[in-house]
C-alpha positions in Angstrom: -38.5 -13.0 22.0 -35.5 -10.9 22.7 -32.1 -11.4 20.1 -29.1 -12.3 22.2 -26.0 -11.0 21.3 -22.9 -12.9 22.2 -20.3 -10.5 21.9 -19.9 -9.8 25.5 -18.2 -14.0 25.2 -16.0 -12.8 22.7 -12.5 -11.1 24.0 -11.0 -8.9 21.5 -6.7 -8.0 22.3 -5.9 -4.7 20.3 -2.2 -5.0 19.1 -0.3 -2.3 18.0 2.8 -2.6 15.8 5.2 -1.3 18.3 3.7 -4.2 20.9 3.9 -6.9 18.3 7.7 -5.1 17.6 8.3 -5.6 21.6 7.1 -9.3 21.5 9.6 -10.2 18.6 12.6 -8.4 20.4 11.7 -10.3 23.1 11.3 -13.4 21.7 14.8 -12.6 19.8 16.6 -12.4 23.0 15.3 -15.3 25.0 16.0 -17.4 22.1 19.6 -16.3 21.6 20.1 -16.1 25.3 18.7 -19.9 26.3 20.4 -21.5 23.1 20.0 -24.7 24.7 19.5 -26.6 21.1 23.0 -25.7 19.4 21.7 -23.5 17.2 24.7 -22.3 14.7 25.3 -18.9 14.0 23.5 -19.0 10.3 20.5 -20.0 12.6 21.1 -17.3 15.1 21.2 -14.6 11.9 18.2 -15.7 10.7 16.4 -15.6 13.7 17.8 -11.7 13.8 16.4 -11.3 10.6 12.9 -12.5 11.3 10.6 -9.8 11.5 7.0 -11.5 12.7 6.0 -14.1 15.0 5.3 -16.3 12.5 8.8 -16.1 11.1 10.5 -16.3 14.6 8.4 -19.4 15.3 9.5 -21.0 11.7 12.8 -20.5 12.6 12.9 -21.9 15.8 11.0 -25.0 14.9 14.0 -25.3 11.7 16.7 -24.9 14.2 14.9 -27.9 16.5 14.2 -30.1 14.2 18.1 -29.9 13.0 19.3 -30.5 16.9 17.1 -33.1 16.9 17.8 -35.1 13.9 21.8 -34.1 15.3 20.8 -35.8 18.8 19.4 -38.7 16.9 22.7 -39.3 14.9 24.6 -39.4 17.9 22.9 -41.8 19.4 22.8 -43.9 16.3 26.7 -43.5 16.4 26.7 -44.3 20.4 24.6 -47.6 19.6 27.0 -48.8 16.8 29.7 -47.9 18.7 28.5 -49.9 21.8 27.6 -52.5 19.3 30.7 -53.0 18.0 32.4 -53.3 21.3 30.3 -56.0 22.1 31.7 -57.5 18.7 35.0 -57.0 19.9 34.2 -58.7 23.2 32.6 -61.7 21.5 35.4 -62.2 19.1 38.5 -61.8 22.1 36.6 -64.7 24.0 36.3 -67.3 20.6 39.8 -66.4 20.0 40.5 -67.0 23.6 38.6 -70.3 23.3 40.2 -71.3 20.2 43.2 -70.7 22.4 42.2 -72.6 25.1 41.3 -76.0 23.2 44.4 -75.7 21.2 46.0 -75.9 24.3 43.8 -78.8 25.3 44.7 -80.6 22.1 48.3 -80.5 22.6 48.2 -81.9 26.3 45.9 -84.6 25.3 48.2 -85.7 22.3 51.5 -85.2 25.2 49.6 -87.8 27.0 49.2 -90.1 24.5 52.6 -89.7 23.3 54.2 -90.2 27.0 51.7 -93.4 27.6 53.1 -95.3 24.4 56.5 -94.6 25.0 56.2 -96.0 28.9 54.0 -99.0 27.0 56.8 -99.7 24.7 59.4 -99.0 27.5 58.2 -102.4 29.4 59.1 -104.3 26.7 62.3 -102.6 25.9 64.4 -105.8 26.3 62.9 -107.9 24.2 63.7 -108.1 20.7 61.2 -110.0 18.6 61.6 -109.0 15.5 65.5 -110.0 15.8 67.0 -107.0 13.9 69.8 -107.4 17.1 68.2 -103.7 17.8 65.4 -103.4 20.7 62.0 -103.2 20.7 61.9 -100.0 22.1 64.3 -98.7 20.1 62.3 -99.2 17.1 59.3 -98.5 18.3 60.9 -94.9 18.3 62.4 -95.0 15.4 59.0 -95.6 13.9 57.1 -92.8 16.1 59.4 -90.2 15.2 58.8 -90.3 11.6 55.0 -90.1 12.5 53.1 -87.1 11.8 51.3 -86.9 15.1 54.9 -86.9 16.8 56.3 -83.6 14.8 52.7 -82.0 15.5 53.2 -82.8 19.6 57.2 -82.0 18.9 56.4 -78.1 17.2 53.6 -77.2 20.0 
């Protein structure tokens, strides 16, 4: 049986030092050029400084993850921000509610106010509690020292 050599499968790349020089300059440039991530210029020195591949890629990868983790703050900020608008939102319409049955309230108790003075108006010529005053007359007397009247009264 005949030994098989594999080597003809294998696909060896010489590099020289001035090629792998060429690829980092390259690399250098396109970075700086496309800086698309907001790298800051301590970022953009030590990218100059980097002299392999393996630096270059270390560096670019550092400067990414900061952008990212800077993107990711401000959307956390854009999503409290929204959030507390909506706050804001909720809390106009409850006050605008609270408003709205305070304002209820006081017509309600108006109502009743105007109902028992027309009730006591009616009988305003009768005097049966003969105090030589009329009914009516009393009957405000006694209202206006009520509670419910000043509350109706300072609306």
């Amino acid at each position: 049986m005949e030994p098989i050599y594999y080597l003809e499968i294998l696909t060896f790349t010489a590099q020289t030092r001035a090629n792998h020089r060429a690829i980092v300059e390259q690399m250098k440039q396109l970075a700086i050029n496309n800086n698309t991530t907001g790298a800051t210029i301590y970022d953009l020195g030590n990218l100059m400084q980097s002299e392999s591949l393996a630096e270059l890629n270390t560096v670019l990868k550092a400067t990414e993850k900061k952008a990212n983790a800077q993107r990711q703050e401000e959307a956390q900020a854009q999503e409290k921000l929204k959030q507390m608008e909506v706050e804001a939102r909720i809390k106009e319409k409850q006050i605008q509610l609270n408003h709205d049955d305070m304002v209820q309230e006081k017509n309600i108790r108006k109502d009743i106010l105007v109902a028992e003075i027309r009730a006591a108006g009616f009988g305003a010529m009768q005097d049966m509690d003969k105090n030589a005053q009329s009914d009516y007359l009393d009957f405000l007397d006694r209202m206006q020292g009520t509670e419910e009247f000043n509350q109706v009264m300072s609306f």
